[in-house]
Each structure stands twice: as structure tokens, then as C-alpha cells.
PDB file of N, CA, C and O in Angstrom:
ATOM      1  N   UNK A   1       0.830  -1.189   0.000  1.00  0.00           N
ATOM      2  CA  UNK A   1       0.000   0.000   0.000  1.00  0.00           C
ATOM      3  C   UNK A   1       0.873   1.251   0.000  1.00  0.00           C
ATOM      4  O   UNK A   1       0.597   1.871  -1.027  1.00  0.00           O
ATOM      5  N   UNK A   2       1.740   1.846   0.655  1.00  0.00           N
ATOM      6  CA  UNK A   2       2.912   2.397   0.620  1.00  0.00           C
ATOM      7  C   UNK A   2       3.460   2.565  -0.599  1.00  0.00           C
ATOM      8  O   UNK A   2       3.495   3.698  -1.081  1.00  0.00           O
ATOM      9  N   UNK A   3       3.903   1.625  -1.192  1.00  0.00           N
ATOM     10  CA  UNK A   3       4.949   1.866  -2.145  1.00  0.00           C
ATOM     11  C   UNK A   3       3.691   2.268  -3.592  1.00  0.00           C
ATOM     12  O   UNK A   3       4.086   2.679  -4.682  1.00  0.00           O
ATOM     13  N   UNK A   4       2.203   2.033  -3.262  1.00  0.00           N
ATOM     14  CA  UNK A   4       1.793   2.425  -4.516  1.00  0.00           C
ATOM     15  C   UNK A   4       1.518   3.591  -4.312  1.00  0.00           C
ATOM     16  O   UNK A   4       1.188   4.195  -5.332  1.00  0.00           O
ATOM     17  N   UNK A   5       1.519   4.418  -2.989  1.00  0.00           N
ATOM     18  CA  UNK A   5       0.972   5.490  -2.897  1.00  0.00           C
ATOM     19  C   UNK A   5       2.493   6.615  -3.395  1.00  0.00           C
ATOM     20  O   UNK A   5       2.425   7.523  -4.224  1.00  0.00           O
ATOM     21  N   UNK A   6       3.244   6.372  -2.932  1.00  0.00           N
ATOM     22  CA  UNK A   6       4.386   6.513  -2.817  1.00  0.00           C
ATOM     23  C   UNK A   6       4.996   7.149  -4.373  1.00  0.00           C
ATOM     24  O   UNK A   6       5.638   8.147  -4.699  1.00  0.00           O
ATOM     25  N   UNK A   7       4.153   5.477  -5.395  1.00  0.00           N
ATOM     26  CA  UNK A   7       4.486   5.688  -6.999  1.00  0.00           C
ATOM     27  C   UNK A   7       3.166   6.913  -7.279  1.00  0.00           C
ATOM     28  O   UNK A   7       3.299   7.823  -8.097  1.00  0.00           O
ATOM     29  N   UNK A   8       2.103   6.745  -6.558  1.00  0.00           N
ATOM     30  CA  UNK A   8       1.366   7.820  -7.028  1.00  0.00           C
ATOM     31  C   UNK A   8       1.859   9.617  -7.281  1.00  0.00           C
ATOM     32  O   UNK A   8       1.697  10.389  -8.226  1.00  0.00           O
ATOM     33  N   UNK A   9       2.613   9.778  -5.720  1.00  0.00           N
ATOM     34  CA  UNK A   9       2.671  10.819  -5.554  1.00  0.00           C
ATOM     35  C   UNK A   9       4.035  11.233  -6.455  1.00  0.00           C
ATOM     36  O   UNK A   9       4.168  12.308  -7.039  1.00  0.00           O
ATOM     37  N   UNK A  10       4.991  10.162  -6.437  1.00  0.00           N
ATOM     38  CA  UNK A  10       6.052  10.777  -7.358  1.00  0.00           C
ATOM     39  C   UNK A  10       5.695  10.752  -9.202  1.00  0.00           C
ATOM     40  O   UNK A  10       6.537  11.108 -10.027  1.00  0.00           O
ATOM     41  N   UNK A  11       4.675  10.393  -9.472  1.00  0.00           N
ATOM     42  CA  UNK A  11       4.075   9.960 -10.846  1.00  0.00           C
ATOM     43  C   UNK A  11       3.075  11.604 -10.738  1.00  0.00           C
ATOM     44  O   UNK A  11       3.523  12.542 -11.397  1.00  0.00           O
ATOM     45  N   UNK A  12       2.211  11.756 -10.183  1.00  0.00           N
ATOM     46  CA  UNK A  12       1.993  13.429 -10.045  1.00  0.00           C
ATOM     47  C   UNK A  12       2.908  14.577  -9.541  1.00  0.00           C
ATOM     48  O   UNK A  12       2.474  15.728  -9.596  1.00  0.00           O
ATOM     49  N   UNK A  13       4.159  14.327  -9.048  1.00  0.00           N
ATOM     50  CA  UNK A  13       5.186  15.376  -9.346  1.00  0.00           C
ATOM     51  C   UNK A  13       5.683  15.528 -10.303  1.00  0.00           C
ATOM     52  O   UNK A  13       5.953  16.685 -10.626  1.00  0.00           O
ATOM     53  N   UNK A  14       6.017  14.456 -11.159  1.00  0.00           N
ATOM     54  CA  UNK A  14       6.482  14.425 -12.167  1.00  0.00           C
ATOM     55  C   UNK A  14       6.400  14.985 -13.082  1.00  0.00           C
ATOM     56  O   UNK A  14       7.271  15.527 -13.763  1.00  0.00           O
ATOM     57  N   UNK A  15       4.491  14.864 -13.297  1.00  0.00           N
ATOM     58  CA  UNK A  15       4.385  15.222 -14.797  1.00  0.00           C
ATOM     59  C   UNK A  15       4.396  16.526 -14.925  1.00  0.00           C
ATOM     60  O   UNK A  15       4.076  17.359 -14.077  1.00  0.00           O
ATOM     61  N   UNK A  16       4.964  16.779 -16.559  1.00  0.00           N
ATOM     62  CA  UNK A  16       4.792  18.119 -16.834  1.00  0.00           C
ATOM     63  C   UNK A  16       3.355  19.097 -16.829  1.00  0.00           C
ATOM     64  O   UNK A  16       2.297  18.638 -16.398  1.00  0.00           O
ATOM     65  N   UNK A  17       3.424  19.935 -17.149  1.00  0.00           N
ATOM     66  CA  UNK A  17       2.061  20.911 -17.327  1.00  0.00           C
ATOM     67  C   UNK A  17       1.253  20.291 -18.302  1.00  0.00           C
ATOM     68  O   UNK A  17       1.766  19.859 -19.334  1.00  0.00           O
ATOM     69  N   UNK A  18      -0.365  20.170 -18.013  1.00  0.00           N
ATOM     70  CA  UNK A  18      -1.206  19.496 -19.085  1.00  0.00           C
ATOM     71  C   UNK A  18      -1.570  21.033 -19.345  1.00  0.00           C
ATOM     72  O   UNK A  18      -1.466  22.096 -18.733  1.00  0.00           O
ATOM     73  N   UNK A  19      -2.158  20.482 -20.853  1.00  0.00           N
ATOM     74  CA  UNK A  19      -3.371  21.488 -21.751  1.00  0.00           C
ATOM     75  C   UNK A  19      -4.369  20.479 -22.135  1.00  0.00           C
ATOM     76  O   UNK A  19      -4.457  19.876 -23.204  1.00  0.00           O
ATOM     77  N   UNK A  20      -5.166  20.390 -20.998  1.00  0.00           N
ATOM     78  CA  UNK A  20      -6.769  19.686 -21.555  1.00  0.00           C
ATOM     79  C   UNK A  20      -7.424  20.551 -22.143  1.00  0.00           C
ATOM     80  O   UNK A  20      -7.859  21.513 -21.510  1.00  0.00           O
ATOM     81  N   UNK A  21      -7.662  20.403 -23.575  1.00  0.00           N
ATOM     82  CA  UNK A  21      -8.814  21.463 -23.860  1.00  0.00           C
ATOM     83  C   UNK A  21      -9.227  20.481 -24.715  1.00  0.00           C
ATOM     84  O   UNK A  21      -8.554  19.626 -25.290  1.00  0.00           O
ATOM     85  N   UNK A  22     -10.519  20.710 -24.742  1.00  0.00           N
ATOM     86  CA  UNK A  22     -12.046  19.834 -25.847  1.00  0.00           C
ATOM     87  C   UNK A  22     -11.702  20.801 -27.151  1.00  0.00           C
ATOM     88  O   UNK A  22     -11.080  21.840 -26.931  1.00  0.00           O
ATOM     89  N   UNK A  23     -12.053  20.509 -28.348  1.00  0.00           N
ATOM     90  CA  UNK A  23     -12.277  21.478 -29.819  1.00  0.00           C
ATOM     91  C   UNK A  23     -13.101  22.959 -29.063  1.00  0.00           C
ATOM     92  O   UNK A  23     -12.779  24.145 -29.146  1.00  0.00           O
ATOM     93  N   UNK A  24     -13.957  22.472 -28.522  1.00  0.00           N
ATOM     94  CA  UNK A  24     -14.674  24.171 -28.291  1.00  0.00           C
ATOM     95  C   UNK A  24     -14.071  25.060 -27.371  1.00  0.00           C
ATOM     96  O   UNK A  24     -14.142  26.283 -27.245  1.00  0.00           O
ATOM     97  N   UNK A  25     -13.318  23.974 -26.611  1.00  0.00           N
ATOM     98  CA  UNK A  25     -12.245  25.095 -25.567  1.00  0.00           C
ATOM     99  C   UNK A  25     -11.499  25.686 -26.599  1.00  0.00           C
ATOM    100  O   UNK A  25     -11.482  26.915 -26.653  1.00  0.00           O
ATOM    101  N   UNK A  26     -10.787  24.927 -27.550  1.00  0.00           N
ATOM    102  CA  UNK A  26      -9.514  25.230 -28.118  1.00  0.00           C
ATOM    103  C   UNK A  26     -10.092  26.401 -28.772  1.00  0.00           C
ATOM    104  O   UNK A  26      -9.414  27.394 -28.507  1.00  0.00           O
ATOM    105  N   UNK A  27     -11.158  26.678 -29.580  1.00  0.00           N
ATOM    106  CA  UNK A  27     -11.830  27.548 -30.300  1.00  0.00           C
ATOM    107  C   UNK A  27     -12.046  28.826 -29.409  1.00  0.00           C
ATOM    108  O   UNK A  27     -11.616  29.963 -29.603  1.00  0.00           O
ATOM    109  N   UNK A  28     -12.836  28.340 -28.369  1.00  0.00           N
ATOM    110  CA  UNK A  28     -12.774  29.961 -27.517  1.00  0.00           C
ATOM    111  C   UNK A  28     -11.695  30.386 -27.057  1.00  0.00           C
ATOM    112  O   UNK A  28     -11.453  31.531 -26.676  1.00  0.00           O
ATOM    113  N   UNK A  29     -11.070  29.561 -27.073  1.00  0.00           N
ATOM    114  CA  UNK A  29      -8.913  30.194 -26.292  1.00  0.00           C
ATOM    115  C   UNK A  29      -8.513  30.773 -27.371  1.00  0.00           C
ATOM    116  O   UNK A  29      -7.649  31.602 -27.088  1.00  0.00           O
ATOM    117  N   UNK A  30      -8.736  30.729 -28.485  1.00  0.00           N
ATOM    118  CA  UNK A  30      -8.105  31.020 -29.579  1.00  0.00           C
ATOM    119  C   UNK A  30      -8.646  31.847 -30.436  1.00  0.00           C
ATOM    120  O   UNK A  30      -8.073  32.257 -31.445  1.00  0.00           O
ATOM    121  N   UNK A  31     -10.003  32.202 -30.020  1.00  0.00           N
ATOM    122  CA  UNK A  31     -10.534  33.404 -30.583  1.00  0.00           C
ATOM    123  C   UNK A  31     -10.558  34.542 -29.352  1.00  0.00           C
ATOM    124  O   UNK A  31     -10.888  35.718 -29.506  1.00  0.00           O
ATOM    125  N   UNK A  32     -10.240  34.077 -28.413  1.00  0.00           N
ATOM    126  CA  UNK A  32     -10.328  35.205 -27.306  1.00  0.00           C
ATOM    127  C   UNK A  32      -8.263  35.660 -27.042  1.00  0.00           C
ATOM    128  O   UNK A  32      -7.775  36.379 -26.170  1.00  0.00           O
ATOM    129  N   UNK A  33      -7.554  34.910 -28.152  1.00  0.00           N
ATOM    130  CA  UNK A  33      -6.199  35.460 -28.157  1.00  0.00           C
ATOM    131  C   UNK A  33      -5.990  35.923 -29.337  1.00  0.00           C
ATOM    132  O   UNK A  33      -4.880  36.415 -29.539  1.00  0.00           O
ATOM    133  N   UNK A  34      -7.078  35.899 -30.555  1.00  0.00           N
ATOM    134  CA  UNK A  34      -6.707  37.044 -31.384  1.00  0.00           C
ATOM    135  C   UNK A  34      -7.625  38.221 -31.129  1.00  0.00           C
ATOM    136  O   UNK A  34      -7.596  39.206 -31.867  1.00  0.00           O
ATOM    137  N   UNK A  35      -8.273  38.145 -30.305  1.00  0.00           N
ATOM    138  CA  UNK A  35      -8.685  39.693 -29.303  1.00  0.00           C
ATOM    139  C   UNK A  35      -8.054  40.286 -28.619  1.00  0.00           C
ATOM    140  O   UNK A  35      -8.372  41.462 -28.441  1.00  0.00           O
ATOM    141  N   UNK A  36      -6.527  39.568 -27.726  1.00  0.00           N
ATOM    142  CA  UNK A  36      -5.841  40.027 -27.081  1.00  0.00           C
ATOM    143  C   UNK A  36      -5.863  40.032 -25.681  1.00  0.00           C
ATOM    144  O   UNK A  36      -5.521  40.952 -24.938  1.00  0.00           O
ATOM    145  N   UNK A  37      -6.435  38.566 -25.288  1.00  0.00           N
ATOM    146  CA  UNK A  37      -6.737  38.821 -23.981  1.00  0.00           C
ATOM    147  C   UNK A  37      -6.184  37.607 -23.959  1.00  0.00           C
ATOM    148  O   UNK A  37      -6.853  36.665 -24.384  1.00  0.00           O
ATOM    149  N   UNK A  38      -4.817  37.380 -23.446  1.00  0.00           N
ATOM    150  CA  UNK A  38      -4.127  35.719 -23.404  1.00  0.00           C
ATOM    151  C   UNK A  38      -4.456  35.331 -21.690  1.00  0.00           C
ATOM    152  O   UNK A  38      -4.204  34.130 -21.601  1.00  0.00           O
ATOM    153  N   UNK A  39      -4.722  35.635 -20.883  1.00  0.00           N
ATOM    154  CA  UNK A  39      -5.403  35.020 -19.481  1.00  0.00           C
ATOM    155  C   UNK A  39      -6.496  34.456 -19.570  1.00  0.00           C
ATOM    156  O   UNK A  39      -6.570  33.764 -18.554  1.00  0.00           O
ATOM    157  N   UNK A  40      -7.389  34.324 -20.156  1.00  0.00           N
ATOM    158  CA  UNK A  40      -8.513  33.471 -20.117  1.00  0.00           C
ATOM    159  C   UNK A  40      -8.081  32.397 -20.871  1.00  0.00           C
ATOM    160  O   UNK A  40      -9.201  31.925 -21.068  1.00  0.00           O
ATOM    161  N   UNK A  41      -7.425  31.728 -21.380  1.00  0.00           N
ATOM    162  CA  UNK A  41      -6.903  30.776 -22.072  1.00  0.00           C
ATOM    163  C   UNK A  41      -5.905  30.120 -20.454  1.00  0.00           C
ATOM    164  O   UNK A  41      -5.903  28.896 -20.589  1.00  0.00           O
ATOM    165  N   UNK A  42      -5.275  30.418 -19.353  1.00  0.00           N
ATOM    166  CA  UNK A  42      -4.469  30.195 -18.557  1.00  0.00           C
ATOM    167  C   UNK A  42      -5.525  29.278 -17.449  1.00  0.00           C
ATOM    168  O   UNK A  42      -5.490  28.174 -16.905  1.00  0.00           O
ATOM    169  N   UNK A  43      -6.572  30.610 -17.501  1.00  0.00           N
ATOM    170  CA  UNK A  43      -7.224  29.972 -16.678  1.00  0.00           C
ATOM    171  C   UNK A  43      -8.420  29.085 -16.702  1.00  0.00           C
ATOM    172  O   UNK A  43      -8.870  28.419 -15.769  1.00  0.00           O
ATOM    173  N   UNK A  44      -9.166  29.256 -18.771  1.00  0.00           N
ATOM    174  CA  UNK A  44      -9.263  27.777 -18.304  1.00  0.00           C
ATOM    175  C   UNK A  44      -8.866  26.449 -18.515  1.00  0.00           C
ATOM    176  O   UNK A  44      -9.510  25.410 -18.658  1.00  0.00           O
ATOM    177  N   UNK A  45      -7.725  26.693 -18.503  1.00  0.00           N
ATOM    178  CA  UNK A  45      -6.938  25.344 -18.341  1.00  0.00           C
ATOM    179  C   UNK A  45      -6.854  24.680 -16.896  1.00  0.00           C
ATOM    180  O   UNK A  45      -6.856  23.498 -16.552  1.00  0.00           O
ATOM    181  N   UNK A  46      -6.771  25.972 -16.110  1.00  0.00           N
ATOM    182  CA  UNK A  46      -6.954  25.125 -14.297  1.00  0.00           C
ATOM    183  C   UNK A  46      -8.030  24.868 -14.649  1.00  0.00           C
ATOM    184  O   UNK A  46      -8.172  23.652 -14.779  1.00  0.00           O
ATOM    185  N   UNK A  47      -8.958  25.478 -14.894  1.00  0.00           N
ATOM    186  CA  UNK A  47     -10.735  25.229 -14.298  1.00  0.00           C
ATOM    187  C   UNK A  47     -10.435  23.592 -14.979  1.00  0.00           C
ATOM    188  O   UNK A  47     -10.326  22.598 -14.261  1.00  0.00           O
ATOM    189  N   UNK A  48     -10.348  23.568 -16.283  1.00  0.00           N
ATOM    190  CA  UNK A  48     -10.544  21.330 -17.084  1.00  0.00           C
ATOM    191  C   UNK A  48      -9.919  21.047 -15.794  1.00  0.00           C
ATOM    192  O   UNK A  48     -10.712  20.712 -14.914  1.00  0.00           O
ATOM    193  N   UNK A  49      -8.314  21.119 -15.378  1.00  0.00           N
ATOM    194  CA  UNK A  49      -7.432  20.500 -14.815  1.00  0.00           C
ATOM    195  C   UNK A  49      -8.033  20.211 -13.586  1.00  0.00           C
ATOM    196  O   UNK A  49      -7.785  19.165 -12.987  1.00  0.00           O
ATOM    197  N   UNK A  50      -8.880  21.145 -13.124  1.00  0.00           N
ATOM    198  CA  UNK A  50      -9.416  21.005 -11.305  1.00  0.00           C
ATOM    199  C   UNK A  50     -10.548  20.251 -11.270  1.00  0.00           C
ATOM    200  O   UNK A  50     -10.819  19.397 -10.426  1.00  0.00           O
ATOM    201  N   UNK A  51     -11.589  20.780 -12.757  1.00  0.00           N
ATOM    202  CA  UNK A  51     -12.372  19.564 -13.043  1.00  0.00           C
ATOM    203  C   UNK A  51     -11.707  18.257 -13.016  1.00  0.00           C
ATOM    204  O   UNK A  51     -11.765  17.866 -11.850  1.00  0.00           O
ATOM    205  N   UNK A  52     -11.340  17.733 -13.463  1.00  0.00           N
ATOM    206  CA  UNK A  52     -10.273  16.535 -13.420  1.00  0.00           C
ATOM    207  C   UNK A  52     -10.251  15.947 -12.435  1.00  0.00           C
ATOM    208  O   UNK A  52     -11.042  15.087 -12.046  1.00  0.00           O
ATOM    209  N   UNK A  53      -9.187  16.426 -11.856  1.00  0.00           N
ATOM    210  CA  UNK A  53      -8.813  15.782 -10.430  1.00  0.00           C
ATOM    211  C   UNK A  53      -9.917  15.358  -9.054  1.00  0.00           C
ATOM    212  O   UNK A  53      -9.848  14.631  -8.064  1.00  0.00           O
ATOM    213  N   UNK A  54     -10.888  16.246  -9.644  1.00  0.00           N
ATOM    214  CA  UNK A  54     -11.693  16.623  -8.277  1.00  0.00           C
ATOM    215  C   UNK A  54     -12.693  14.863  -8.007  1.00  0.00           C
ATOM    216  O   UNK A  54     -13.166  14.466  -6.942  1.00  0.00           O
ATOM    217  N   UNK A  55     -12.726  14.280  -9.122  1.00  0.00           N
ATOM    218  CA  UNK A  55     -13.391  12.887  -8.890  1.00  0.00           C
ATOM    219  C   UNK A  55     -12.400  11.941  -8.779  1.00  0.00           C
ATOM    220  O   UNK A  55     -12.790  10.787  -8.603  1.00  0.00           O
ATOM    221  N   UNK A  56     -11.137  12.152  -8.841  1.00  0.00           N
ATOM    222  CA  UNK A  56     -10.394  10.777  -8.602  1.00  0.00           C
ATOM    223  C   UNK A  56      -9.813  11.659  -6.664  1.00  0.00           C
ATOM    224  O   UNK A  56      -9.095  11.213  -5.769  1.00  0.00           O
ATOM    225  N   UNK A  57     -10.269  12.442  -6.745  1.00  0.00           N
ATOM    226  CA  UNK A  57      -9.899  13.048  -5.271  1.00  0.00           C
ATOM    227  C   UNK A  57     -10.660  12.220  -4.501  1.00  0.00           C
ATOM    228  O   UNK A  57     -10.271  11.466  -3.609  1.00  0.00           O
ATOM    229  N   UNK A  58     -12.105  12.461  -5.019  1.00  0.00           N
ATOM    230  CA  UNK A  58     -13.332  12.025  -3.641  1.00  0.00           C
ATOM    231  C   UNK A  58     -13.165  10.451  -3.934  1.00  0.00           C
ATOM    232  O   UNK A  58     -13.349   9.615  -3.050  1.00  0.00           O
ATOM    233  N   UNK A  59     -12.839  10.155  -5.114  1.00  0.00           N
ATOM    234  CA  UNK A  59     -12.936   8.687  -4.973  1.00  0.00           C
ATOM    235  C   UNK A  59     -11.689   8.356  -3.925  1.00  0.00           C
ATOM    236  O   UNK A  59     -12.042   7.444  -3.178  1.00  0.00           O
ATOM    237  N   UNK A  60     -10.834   8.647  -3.744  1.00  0.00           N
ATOM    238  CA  UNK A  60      -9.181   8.153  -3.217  1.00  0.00           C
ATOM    239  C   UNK A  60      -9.789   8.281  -1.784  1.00  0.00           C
ATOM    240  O   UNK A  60      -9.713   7.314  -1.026  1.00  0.00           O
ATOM    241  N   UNK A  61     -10.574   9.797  -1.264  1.00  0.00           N
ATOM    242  CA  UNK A  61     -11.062   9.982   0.015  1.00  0.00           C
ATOM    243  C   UNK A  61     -11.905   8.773   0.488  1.00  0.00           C
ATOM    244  O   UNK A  61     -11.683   8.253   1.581  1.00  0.00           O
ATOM    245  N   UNK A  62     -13.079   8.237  -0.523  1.00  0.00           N
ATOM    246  CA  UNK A  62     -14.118   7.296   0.043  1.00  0.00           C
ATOM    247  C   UNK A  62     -13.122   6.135   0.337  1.00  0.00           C
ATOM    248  O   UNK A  62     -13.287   5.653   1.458  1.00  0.00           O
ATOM    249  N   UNK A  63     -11.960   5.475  -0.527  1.00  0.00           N
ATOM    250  CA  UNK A  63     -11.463   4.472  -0.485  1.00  0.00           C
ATOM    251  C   UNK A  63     -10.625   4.664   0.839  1.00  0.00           C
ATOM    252  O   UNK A  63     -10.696   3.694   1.594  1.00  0.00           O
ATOM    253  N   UNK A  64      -9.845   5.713   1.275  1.00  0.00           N
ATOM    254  CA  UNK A  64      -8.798   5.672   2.113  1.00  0.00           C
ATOM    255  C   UNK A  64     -10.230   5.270   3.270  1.00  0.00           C
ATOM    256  O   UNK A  64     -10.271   4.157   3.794  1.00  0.00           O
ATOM    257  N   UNK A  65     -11.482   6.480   3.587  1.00  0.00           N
ATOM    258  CA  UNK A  65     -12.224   6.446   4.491  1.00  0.00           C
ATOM    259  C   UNK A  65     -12.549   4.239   4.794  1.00  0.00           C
ATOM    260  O   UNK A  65     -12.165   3.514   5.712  1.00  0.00           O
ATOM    261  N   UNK A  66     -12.988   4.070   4.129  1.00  0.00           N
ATOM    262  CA  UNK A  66     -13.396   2.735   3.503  1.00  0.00           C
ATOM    263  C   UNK A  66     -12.522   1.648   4.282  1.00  0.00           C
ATOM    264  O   UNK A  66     -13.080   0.822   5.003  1.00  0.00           O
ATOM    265  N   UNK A  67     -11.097   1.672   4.112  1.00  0.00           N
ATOM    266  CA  UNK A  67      -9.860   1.423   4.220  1.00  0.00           C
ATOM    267  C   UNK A  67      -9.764   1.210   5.818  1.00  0.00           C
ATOM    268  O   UNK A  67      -9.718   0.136   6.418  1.00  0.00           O
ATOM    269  N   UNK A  68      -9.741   2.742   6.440  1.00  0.00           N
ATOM    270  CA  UNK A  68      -9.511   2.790   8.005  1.00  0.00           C
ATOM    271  C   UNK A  68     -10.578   2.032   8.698  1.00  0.00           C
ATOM    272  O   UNK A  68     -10.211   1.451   9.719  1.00  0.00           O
ATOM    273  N   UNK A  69     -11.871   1.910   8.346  1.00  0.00           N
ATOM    274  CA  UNK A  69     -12.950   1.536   9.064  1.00  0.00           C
ATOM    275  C   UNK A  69     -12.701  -0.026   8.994  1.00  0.00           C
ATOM    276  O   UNK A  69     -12.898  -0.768   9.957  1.00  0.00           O
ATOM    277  N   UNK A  70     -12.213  -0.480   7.665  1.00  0.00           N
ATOM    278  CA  UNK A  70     -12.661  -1.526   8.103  1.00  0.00           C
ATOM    279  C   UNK A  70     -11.066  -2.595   8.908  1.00  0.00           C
ATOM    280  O   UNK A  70     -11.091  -3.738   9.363  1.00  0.00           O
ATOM    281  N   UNK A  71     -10.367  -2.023   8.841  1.00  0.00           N
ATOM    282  CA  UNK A  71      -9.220  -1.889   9.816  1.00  0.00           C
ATOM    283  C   UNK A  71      -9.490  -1.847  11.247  1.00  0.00           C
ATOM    284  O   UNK A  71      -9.581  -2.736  12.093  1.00  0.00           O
ATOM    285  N   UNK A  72      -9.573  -0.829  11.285  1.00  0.00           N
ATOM    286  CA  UNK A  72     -10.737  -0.899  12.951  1.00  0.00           C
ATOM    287  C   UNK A  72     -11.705  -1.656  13.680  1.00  0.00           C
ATOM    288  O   UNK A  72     -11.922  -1.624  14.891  1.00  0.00           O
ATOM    289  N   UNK A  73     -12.445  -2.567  12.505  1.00  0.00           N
ATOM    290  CA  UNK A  73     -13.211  -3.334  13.103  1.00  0.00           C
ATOM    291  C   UNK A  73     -12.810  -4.603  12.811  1.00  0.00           C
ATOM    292  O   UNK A  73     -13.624  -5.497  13.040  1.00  0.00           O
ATOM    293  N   UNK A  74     -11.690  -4.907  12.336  1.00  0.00           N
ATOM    294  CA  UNK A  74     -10.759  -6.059  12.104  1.00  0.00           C
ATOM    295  C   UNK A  74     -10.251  -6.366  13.041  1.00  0.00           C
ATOM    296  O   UNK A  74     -10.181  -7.496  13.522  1.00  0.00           O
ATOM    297  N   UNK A  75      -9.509  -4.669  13.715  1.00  0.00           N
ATOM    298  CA  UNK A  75      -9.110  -5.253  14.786  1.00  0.00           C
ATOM    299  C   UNK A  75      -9.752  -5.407  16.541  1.00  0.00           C
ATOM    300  O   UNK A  75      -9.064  -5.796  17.484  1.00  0.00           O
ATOM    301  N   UNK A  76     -10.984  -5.056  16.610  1.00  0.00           N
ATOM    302  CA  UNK A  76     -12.074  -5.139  17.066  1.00  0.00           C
ATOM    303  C   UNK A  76     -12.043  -6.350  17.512  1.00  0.00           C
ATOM    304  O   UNK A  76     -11.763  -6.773  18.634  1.00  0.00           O
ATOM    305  N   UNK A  77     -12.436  -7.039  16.284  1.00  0.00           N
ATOM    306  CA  UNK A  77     -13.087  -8.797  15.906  1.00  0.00           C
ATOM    307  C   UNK A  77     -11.515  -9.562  16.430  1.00  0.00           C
ATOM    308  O   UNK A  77     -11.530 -10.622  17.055  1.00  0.00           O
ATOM    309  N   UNK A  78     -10.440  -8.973  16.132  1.00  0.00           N
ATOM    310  CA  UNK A  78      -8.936  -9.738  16.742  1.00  0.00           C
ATOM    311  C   UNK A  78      -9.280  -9.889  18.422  1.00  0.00           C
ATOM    312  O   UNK A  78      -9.262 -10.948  19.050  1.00  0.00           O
ATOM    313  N   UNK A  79      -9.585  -8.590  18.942  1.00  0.00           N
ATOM    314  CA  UNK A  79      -9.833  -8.252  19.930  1.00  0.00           C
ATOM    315  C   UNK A  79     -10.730  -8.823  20.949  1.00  0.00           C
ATOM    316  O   UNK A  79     -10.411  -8.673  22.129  1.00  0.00           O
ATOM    317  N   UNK A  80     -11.851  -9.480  20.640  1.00  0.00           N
ATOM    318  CA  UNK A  80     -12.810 -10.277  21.017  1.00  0.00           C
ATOM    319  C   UNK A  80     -12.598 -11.841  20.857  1.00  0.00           C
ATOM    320  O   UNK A  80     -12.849 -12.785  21.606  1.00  0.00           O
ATOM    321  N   UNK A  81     -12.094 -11.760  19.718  1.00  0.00           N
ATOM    322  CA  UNK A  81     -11.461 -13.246  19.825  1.00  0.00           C
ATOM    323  C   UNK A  81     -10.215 -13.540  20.321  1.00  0.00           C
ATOM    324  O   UNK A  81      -9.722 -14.660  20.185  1.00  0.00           O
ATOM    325  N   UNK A  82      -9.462 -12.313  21.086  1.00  0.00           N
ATOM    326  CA  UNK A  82      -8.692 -12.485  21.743  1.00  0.00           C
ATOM    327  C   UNK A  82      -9.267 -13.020  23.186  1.00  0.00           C
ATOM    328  O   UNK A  82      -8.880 -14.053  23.733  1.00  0.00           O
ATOM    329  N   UNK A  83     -10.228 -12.155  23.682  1.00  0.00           N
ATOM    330  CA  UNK A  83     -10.655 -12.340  25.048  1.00  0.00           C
ATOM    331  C   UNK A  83     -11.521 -13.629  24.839  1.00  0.00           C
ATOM    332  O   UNK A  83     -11.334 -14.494  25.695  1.00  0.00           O
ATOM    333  N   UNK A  84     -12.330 -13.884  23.973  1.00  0.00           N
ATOM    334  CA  UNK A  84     -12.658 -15.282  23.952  1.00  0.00           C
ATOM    335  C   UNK A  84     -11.816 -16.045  24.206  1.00  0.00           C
ATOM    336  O   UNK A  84     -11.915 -16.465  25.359  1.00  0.00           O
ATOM    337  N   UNK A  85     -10.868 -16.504  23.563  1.00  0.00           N
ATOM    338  CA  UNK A  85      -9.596 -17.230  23.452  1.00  0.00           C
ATOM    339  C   UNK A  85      -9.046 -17.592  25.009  1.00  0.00           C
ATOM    340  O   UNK A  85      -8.700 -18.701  25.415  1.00  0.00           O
ATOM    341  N   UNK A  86      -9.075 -16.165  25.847  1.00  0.00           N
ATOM    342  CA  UNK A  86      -8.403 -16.395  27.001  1.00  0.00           C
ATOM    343  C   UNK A  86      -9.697 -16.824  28.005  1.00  0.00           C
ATOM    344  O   UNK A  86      -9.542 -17.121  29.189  1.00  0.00           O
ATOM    345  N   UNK A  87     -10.816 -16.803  27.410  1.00  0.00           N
ATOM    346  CA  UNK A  87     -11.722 -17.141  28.739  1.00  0.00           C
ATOM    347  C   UNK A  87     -11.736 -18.700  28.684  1.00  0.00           C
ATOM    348  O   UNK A  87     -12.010 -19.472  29.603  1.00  0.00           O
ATOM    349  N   UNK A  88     -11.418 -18.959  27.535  1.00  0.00           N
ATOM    350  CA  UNK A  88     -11.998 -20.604  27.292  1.00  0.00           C
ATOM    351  C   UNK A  88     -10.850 -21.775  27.715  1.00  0.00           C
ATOM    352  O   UNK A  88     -11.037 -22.984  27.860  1.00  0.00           O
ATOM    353  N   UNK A  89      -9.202 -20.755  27.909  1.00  0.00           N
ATOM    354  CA  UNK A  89      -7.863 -21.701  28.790  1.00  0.00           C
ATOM    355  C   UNK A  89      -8.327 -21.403  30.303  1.00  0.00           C
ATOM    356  O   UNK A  89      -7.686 -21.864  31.247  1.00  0.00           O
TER     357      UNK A  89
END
């Protein structure tokens, strides 16, 4: 678990700068830079990019959440069958 998280985080340092844009992004970035306004083309490239991320975020959150709980009641159930264990010598 470690070492994949580990490859995750050095696999998102890594990469270089994306340009997600769809045909109609590319079209409005590119008619709004022969108007002369090159910042709206910057920014929406965060807005795709934050779109993006934002569902493999909540998914990683439900899984880590997911993860601890049932850890906890694993070791719960160790726990009870520990004291079982010792009532029955």
C-alpha cells in the first residue's frame, strides 16, 4: 500500500504541465487570443485540470475512508477473539 501510494505521488510530481482542452475550448482560447486577452486561455486550463482531479480526489477519500474503518473493526473482531480465546484456557 505504501509503495503504490508513494508511486502515485512521485508519478503526479512528475508530470509536466497538461493542456486539456475539448475542440470548443480550443476555439474559444483562440478566438479570445486574437482579441488580445491571453489570461482566459491560462485559466481555463486550471478550471478542465481542477475539473479533473476533483473525482479521482473524492474517490481516493471514500477508499482511504473505507480502508480505516474496516481496519478498525478487524481489529475489534482480533480483539474479542482475543478475550474469547483467554476465557476458554
Amino acid at each position: 500500500m505504501k509503495r503504490s501510494i508513494v508511486a502515485l505521488v512521485f508519478l503526479l510530481m512528475s508530470t509536466s504541465v497538461s493542456f486539456a482542452q475539448c475542440a470548443m475550448c480550443r476555439a474559444s482560447v483562440e478566438s479570445t487570443y486574437s482579441d488580445g486577452h491571453y489570461l482566459n486561455g491560462s485559466g481555463l486550463n486550471t478550471g478542465i485540470l481542477y475539473l479533473l482531479v476533483m473525482p479521482y480526489l473524492l474517490v481516493a477519500l471514500i477508499a482511504y475512508l473505507w480502508y480505516k474503518g474496516s481496519r478498525k473493526e478487524h481489529a475489534q473482531k482480533i480483539a474479542i477473539w482475543q478475550r474469547m480465546k483467554g476465557i476458554t484456557h
